[in-house]
N, C-alpha and C positions, 0 to 999 in steps of 0.2 A: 504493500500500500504506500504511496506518495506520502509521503512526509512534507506537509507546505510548510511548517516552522521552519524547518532546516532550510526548504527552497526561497521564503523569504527573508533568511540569516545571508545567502548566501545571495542573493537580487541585489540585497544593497548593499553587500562589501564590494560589490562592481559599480554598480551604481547609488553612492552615499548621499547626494543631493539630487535625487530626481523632480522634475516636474515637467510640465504641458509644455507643447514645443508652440501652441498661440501664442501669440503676443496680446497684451492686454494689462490694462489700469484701473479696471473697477468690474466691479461683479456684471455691469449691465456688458462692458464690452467681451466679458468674457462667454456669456448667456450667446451675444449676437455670433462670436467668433464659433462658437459651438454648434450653434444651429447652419452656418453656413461650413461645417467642416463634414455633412453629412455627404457621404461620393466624392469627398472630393482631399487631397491633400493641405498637411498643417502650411508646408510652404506656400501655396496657392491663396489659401485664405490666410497671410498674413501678409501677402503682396496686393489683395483685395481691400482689408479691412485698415492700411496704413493712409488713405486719403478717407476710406468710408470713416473712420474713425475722428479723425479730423472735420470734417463736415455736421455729423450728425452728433450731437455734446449729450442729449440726454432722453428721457422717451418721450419725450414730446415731439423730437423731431424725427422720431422714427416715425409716431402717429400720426404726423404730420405729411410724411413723405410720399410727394407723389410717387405711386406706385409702380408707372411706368420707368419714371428715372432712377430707384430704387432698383429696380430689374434690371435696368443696363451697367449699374453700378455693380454690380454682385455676380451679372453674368459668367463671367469666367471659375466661376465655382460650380457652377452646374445644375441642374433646376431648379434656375434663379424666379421662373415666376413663384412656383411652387413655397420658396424660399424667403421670397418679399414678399410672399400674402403670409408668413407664419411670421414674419416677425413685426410686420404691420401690426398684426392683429395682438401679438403676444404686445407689444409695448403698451398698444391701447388698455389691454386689461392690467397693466402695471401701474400703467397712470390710474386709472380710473377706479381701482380694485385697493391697490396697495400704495398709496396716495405717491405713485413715481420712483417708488425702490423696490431694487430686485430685491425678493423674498428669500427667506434664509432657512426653509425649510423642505423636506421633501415630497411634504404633503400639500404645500402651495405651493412651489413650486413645478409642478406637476399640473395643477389646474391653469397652465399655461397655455394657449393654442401652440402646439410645435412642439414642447417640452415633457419629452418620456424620461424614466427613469435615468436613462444613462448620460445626458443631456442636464440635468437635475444636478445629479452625482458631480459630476465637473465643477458646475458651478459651487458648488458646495465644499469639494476639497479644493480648488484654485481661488475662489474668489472669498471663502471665508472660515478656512482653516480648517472644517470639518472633515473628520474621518469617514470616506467612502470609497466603494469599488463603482467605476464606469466602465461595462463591460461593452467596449468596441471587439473589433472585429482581431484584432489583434491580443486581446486580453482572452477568449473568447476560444482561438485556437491555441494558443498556447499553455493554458491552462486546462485544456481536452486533450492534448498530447501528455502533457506531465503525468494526469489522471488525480489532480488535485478538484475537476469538475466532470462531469459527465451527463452533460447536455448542450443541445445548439440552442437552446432556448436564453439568450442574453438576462430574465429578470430571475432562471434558475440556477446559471452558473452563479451571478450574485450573491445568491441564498450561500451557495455552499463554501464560497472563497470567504464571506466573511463570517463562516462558521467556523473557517481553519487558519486563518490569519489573527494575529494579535490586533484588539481592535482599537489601539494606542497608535500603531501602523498603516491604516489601510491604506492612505491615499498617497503614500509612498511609496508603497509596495506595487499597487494600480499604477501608478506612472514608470515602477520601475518591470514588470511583465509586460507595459508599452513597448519600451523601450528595448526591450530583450528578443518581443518579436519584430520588431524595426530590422536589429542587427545580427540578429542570429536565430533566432527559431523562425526565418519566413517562410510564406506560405507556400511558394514552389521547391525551393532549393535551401532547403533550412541547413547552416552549417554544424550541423551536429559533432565533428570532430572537435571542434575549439569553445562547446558551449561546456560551461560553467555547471549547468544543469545538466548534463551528461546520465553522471552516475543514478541520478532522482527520475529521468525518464520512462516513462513506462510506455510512450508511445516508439520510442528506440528498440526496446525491446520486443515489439512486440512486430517493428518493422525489417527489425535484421534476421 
C-alpha cells in the first residue's frame, strides 16, 4: 500500500517552497486567473491576464465589462466566450452577494457561476493561506499512478488525499504533486528513472 506521508516527506524535500505558477495580487485576481487557466496553460494565462489585470482593478469592472471586448481580451486562453460569461457573471454575484470581496470559504465560494470545487480550493490555499487539495489534471494522474487515490473522479481523489496527507500541509503538498507531474510523472513519457517517487510507485510496478 502507498505510503502518502512518506511520498509527501519526500515532495517537498524536492520541492521546499512550492506554489501556483499564476501570477496574481489578491484573491479576486487569482479566482479570475483560475477560471481562465481551465484548457489552457499557466504561461498562457499569465501573458493574458498581465494587461487584463491592469485594466480591470476590481468587480465592478469585470461586471461592468463589455462582454464582447472581455472575449477578445481573454481569447487566447480558449473558450473565451464561454469564459467571459462565467466571470461576468461570477463578479456580479460578488458584488452584489458579498458586498465586492472574494469569499473565503468553500461553501460560498462555490455558489459562484464558474467556480467548482477545484477552482475554490486555489483560491483558498493561494489567495488566503488555507489548507486545500485542487485536484487538476495533473494532481489527478499522478496520485492514481502512486495509488495514494483510486478514482478519475476529481471531488473523490480529494476525499482520499486529504485523508492521507497531514492536514497542516495540504496546499503545499497540492502544488508540490503539481509540480512533480509538470516535470516528471507526465502524462505521455513520465520519467520514471530519475523520479524521487520511484521506490512509492505502484503504478511502476505494476507497469514493468
Amino acid at each position: 500500500m502507498a505510503d502518502a506521508k512518506k511520498i509527501a516527506r519526500l515532495l517537498l524535500k524536492k520541492y521546499p517552497d512550492p506554489h501556483t505558477a499564476l501570477n496574481f495580487s489578491s484573491p479576486l485576481e487569482i479566482l479570475i486567473a483560475t477560471i481562465l487557466s481551465a484548457q489552457c496553460t499557466d504561461k498562457r494565462v499569465n501573458e493574458v491576464t498581465k494587461p487584463l489585470f491592469r485594466k480591470y482593478r476590481n468587480v465592478s469592472d469585470y461586471a461592468a465589462a463589455d462582454i464582447k471586448t472581455l472575449e477578445q481580451e481573454i481569447r487566447p486562453t480558449g473558450f473565451f466566450r464561454n469564459k467571459a460569461k462565467m466571470i461576468t457573471e461570477c463578479c456580479k454575484r460578488i458584488k452584489d452577494v458579498f458586498n465586492g470581496r472574494v469569499p473565503d470559504t468553500l461553501e460560498e465560494l462555490t455558489t459562484l457561476p464558474g467556480v467548482g470545487r477545484k477552482t475554490a480550493n486555489v483560491v483558498l490555499g493561494s489567495a488566503f493561506g488555507k489548507q486545500a487539495i485542487a485536484v487538476d489534471t495533473h494532481v489527478l494522474r499522478v496520485s492514481n499512478r502512486l495509488g495514494i487515490a483510486h478514482s478519475n473522479n476529481p471531488d473523490k481523489v480529494e476525499e482520499e488525499l486529504v485523508s492521507q496527507f497531514p492536514s497542516s500541509r495540504l496546499t503545499p503538498i497540492n502544488h508540490a504533486l503539481i509540480l512533480h507531474g509538470r516535470e516528471t510523472c507526465k502524462a505521455r513519457r513520465p520519467l520514471c528513472p530519475e523520479c524521487i517517487l520511484r521506490d512509492e510507485c505502484e503504478w511502476l510496478e505494476k507497469s514493468s
